[in-house]
PyMOL Python script that loads the backbone (N, CA, C, O; Angstrom):
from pymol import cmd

cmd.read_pdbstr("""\
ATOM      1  N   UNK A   1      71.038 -12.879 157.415  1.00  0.00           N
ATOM      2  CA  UNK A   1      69.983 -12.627 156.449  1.00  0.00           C
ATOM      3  C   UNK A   1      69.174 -13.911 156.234  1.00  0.00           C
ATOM      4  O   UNK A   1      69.719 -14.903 155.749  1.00  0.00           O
ATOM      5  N   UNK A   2      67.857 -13.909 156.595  1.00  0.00           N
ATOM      6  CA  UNK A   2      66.962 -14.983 156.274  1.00  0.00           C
ATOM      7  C   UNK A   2      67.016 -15.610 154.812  1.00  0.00           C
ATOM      8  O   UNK A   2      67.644 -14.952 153.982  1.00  0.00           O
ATOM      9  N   UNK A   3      66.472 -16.725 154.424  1.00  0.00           N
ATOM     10  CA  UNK A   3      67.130 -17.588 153.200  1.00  0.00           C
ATOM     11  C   UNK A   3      65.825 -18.465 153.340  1.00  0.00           C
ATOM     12  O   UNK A   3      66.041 -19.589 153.792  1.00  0.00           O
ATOM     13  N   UNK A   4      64.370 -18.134 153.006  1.00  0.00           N
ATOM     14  CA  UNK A   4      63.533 -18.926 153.223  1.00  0.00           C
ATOM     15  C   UNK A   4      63.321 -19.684 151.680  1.00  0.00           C
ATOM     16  O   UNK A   4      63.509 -19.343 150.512  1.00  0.00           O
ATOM     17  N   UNK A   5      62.793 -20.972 152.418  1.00  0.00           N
ATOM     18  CA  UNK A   5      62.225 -21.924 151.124  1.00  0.00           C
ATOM     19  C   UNK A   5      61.277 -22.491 150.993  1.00  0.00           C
ATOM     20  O   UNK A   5      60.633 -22.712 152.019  1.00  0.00           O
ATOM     21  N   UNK A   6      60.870 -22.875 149.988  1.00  0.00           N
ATOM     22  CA  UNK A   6      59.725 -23.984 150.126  1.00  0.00           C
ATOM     23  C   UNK A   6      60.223 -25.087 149.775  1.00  0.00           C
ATOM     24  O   UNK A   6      61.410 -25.102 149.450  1.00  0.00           O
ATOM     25  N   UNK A   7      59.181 -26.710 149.741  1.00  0.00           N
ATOM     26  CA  UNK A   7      59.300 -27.390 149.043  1.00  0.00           C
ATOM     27  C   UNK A   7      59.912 -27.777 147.849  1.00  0.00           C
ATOM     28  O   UNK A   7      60.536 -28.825 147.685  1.00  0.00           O
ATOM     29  N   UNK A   8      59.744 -27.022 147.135  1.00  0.00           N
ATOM     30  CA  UNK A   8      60.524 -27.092 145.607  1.00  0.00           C
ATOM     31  C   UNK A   8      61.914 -26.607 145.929  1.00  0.00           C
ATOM     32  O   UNK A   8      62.785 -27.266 145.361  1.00  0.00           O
ATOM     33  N   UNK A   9      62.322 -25.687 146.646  1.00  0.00           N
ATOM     34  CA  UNK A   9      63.531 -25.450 146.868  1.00  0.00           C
ATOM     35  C   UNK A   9      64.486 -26.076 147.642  1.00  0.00           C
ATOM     36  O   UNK A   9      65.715 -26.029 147.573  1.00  0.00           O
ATOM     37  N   UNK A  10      63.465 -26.898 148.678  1.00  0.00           N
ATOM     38  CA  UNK A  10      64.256 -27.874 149.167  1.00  0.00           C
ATOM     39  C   UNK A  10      64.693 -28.905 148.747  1.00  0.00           C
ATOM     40  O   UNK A  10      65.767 -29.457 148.987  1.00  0.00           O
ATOM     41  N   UNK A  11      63.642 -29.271 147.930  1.00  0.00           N
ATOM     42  CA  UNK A  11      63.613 -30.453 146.420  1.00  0.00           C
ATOM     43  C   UNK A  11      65.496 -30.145 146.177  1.00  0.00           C
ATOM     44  O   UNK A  11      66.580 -30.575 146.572  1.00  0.00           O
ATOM     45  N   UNK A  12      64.932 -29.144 145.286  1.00  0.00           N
ATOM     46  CA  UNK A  12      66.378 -28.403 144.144  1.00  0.00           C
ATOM     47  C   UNK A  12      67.616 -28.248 144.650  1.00  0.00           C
ATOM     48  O   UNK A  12      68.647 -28.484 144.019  1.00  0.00           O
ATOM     49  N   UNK A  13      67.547 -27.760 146.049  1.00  0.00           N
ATOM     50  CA  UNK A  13      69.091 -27.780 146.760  1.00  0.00           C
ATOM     51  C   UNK A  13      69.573 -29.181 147.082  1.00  0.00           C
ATOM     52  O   UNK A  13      70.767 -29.477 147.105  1.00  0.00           O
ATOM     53  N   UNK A  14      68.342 -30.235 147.391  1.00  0.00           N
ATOM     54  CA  UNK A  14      69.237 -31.229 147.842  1.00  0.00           C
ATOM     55  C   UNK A  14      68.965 -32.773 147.468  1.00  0.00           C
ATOM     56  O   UNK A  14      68.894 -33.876 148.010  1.00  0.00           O
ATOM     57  N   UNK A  15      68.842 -32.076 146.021  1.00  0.00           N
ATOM     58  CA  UNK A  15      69.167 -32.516 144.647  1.00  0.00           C
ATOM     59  C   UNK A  15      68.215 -33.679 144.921  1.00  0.00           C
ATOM     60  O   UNK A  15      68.766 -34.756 144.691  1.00  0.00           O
ATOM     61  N   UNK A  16      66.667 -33.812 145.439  1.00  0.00           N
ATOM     62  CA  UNK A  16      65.813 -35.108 145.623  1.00  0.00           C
ATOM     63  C   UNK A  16      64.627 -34.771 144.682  1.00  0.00           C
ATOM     64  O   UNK A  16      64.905 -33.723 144.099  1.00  0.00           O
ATOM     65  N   UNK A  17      63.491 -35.214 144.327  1.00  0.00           N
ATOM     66  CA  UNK A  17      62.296 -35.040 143.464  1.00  0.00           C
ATOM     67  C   UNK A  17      61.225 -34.470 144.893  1.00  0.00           C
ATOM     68  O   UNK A  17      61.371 -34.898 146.038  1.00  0.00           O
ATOM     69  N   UNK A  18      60.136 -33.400 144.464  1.00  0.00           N
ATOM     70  CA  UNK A  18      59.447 -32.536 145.243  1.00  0.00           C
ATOM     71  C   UNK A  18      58.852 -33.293 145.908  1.00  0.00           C
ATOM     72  O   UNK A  18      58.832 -33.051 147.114  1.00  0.00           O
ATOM     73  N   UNK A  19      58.149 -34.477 145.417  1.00  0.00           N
ATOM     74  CA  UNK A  19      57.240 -35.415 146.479  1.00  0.00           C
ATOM     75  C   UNK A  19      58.493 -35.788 147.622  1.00  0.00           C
ATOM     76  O   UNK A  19      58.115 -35.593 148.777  1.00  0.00           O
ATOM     77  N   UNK A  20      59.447 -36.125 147.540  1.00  0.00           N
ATOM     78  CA  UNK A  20      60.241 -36.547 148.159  1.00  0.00           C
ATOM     79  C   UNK A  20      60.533 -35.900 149.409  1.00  0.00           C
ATOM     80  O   UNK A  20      60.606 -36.557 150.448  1.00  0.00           O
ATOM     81  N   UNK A  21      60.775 -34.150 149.365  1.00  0.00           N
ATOM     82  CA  UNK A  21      60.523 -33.167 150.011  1.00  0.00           C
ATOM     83  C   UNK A  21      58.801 -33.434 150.892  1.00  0.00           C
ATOM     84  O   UNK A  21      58.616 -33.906 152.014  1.00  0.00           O
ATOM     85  N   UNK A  22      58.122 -33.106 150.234  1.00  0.00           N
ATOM     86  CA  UNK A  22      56.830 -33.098 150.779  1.00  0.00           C
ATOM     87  C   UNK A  22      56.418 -34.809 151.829  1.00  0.00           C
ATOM     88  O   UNK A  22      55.754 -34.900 152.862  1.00  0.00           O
ATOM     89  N   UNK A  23      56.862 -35.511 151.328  1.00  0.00           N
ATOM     90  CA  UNK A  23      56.959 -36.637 151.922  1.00  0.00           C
ATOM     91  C   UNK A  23      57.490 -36.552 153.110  1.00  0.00           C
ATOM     92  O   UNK A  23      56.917 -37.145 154.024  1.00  0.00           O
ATOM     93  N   UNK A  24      58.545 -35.899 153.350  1.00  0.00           N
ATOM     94  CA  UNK A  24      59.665 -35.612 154.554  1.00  0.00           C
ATOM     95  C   UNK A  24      58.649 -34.725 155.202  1.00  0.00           C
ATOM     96  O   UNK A  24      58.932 -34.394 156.353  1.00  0.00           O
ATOM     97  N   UNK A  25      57.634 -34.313 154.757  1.00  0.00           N
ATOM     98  CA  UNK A  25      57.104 -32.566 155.939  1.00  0.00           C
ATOM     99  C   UNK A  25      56.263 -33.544 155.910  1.00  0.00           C
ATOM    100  O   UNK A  25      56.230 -33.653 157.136  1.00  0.00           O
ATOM    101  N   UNK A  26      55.334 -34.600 155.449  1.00  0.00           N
ATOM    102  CA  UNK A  26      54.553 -34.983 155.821  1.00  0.00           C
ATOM    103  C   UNK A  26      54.141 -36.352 156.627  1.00  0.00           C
ATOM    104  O   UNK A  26      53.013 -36.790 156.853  1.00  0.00           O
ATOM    105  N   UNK A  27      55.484 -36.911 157.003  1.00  0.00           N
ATOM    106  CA  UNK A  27      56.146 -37.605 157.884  1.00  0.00           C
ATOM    107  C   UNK A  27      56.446 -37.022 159.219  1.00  0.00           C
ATOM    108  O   UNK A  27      56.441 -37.594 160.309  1.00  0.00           O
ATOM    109  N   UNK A  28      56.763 -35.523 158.878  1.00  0.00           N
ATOM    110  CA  UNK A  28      57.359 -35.180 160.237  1.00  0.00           C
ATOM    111  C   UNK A  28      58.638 -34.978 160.463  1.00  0.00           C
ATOM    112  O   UNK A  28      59.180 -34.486 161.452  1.00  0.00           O
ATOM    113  N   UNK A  29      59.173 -35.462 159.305  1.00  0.00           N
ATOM    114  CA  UNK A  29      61.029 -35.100 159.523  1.00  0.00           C
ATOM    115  C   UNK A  29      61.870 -33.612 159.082  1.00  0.00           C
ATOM    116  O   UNK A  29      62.855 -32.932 159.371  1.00  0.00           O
ATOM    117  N   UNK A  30      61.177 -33.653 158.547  1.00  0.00           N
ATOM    118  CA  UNK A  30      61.490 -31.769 158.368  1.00  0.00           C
ATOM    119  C   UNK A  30      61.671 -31.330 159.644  1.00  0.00           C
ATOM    120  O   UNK A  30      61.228 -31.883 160.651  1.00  0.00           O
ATOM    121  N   UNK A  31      62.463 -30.123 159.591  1.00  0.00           N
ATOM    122  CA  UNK A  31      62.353 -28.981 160.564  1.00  0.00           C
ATOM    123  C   UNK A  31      61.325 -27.946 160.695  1.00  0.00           C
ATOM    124  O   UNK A  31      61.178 -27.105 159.809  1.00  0.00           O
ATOM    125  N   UNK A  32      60.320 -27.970 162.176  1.00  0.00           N
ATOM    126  CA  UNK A  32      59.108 -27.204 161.828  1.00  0.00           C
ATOM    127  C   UNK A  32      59.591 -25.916 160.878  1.00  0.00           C
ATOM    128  O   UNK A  32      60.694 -25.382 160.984  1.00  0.00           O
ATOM    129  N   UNK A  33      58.580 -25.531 159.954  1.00  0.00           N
ATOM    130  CA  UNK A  33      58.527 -24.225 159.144  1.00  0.00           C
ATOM    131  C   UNK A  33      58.868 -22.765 159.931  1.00  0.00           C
ATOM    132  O   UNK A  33      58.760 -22.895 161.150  1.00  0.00           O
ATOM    133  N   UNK A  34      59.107 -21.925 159.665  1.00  0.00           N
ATOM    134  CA  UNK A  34      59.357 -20.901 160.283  1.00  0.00           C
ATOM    135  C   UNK A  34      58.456 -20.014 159.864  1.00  0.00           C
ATOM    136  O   UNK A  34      58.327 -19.040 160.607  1.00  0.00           O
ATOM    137  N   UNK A  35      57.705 -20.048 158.784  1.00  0.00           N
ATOM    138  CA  UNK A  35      57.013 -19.030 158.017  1.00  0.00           C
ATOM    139  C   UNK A  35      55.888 -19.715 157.675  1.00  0.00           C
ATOM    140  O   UNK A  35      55.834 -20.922 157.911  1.00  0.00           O
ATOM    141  N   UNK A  36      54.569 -18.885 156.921  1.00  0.00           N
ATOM    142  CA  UNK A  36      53.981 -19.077 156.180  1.00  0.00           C
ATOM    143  C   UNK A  36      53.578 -17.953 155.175  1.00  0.00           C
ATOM    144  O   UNK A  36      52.997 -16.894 155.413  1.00  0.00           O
ATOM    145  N   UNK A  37      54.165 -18.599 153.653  1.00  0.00           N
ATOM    146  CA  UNK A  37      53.900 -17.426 152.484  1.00  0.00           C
ATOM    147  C   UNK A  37      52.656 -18.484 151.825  1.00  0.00           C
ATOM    148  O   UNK A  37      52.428 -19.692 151.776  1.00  0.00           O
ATOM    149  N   UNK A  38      51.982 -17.101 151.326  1.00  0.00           N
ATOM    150  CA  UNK A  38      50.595 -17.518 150.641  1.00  0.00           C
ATOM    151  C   UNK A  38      49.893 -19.006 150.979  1.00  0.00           C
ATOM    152  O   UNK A  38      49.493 -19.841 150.168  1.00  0.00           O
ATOM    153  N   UNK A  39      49.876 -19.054 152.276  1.00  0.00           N
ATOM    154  CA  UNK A  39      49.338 -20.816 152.789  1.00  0.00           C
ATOM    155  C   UNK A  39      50.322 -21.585 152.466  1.00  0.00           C
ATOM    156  O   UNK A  39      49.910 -22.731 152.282  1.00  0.00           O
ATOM    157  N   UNK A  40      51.598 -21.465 152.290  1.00  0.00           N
ATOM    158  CA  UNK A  40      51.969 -22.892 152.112  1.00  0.00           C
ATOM    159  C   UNK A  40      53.491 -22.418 153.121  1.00  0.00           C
ATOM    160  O   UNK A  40      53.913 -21.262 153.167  1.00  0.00           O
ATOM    161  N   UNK A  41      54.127 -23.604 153.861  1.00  0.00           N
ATOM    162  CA  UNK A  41      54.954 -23.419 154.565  1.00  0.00           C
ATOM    163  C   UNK A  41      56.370 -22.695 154.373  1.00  0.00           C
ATOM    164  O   UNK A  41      56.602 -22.951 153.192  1.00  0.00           O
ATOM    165  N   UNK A  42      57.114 -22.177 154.696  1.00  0.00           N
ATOM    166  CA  UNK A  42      58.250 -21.853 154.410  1.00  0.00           C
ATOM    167  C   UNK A  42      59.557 -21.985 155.219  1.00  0.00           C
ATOM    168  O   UNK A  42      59.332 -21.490 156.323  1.00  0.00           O
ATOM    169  N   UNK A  43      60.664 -22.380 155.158  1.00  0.00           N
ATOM    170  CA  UNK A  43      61.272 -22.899 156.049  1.00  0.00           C
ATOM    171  C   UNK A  43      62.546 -22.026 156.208  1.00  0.00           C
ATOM    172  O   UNK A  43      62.618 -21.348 155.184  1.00  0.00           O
ATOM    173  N   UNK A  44      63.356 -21.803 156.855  1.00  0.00           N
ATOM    174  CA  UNK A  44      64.705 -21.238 156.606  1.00  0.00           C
ATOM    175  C   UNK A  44      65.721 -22.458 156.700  1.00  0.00           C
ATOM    176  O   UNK A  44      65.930 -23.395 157.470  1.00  0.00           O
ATOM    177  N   UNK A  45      66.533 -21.677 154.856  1.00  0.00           N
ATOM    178  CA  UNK A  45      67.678 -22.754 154.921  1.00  0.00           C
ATOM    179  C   UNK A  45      68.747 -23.297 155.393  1.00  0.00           C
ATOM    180  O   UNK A  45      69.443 -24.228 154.986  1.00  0.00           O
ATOM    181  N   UNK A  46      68.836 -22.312 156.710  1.00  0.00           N
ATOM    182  CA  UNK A  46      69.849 -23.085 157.623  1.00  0.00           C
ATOM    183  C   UNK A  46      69.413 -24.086 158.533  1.00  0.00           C
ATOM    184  O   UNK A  46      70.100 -24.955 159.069  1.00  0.00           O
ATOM    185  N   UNK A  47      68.011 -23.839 158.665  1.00  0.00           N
ATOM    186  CA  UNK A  47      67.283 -25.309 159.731  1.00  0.00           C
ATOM    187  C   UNK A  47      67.426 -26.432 159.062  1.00  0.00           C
ATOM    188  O   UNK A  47      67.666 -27.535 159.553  1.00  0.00           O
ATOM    189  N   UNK A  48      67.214 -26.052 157.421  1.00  0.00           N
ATOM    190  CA  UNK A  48      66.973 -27.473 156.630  1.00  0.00           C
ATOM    191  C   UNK A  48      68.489 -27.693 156.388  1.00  0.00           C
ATOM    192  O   UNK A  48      68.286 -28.907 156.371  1.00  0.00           O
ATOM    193  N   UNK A  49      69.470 -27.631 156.240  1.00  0.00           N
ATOM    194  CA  UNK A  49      70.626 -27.447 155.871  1.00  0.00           C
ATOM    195  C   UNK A  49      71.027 -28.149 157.232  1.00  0.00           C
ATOM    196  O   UNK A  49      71.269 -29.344 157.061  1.00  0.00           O
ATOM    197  N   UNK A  50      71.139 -27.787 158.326  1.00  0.00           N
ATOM    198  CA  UNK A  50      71.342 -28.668 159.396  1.00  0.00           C
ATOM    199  C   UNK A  50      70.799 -29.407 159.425  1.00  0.00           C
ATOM    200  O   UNK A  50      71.402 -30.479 159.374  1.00  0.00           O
ATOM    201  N   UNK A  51      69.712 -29.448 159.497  1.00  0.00           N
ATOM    202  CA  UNK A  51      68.569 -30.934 159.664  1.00  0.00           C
ATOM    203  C   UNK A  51      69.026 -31.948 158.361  1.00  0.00           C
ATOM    204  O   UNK A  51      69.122 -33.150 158.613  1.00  0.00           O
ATOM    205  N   UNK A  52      69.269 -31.541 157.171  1.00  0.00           N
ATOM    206  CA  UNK A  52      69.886 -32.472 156.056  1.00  0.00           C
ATOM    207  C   UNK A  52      71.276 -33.319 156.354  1.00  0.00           C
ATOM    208  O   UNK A  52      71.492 -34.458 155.939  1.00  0.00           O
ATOM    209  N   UNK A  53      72.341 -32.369 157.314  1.00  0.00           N
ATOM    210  CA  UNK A  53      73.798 -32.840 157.241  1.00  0.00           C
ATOM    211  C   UNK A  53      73.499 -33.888 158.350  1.00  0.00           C
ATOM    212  O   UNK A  53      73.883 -35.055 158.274  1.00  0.00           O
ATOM    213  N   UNK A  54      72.711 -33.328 159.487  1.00  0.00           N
ATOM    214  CA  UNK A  54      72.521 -34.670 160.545  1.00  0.00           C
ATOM    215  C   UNK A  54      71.883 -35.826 160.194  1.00  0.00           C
ATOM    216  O   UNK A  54      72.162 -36.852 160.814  1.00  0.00           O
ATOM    217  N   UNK A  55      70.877 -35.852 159.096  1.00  0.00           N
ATOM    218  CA  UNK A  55      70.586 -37.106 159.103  1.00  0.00           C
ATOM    219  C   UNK A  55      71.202 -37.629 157.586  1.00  0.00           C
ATOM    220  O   UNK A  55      70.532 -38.468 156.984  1.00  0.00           O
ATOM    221  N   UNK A  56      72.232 -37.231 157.088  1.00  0.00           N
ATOM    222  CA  UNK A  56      72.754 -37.883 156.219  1.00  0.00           C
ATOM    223  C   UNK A  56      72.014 -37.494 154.610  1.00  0.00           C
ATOM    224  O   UNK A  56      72.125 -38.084 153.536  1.00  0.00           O
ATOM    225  N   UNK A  57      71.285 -36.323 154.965  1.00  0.00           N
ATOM    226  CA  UNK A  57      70.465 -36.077 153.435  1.00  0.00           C
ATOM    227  C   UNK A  57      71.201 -35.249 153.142  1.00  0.00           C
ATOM    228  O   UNK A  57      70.652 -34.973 152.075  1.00  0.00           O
ATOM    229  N   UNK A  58      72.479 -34.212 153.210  1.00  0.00           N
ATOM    230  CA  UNK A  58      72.958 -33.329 152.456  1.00  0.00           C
ATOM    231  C   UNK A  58      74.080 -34.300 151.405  1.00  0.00           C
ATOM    232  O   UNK A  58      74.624 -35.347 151.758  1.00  0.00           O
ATOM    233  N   UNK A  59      74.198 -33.771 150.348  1.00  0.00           N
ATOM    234  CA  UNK A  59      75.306 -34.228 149.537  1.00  0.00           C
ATOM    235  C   UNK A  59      76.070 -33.343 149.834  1.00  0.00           C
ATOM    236  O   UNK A  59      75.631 -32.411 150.508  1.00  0.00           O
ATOM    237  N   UNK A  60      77.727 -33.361 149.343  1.00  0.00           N
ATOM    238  CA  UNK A  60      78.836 -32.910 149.626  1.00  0.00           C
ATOM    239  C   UNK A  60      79.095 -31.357 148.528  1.00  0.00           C
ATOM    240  O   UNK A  60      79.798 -30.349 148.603  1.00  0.00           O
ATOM    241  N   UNK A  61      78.142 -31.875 147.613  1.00  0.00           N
ATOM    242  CA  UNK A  61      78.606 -30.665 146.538  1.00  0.00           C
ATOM    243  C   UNK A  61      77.620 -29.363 147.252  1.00  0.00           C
ATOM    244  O   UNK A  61      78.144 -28.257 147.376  1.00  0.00           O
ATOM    245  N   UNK A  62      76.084 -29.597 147.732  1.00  0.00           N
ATOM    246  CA  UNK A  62      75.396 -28.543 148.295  1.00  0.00           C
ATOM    247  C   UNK A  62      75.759 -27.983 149.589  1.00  0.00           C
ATOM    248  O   UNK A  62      75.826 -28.454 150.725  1.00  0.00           O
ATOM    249  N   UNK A  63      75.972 -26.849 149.087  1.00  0.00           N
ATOM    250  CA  UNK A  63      76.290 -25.685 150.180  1.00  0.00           C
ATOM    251  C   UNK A  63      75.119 -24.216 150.611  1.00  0.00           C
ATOM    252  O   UNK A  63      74.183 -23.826 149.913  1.00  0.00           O
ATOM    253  N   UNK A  64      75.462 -23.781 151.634  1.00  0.00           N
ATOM    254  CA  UNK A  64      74.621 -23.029 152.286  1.00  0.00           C
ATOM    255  C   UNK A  64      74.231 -21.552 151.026  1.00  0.00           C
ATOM    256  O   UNK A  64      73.281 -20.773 151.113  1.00  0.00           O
ATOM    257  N   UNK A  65      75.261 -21.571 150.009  1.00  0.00           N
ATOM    258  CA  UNK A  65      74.892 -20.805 148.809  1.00  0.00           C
ATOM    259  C   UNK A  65      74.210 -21.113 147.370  1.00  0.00           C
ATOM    260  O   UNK A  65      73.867 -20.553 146.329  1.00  0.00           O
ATOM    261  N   UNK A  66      74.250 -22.534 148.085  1.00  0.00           N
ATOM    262  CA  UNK A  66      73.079 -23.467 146.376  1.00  0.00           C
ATOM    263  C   UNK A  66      71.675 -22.140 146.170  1.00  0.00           C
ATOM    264  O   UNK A  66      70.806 -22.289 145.311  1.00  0.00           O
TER     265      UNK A  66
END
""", "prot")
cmd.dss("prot")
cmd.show_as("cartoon", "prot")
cmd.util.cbc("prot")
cmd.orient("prot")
């Protein structure tokens, strides 16, 4: 079952401030988006969820059900 997010949700799961998020997509380190809702990107949370544990951005308490 798909688990899409935005920005703010990526913020909130992995517990950083939204610029912080947006900073990361606008760098390039994000995982390309998979979606687009109402113009703005949307990602699925298992790309970001992997892409977080490999480079050391997931914390230990967030899980694939945050």
């Amino acid at each position: 079952m798909a688990d899409p997010v935005g920005l703010l949700e990526i913020a909130a799961r992995l517990g950083v401030a939204r610029q912080t998020a947006k900073g990361w997509r606008l760098e390039g380190l994000l995982p390309p988006p998979r979606w687009t809702v109402s113009g703005y990107p949307a990602w699925e949370w298992k790309d970001v969820e992997r892409w977080a544990r490999k480079t050391g951005r997931l914390h230990e308490q967030t899980s694939s059900t945050a």
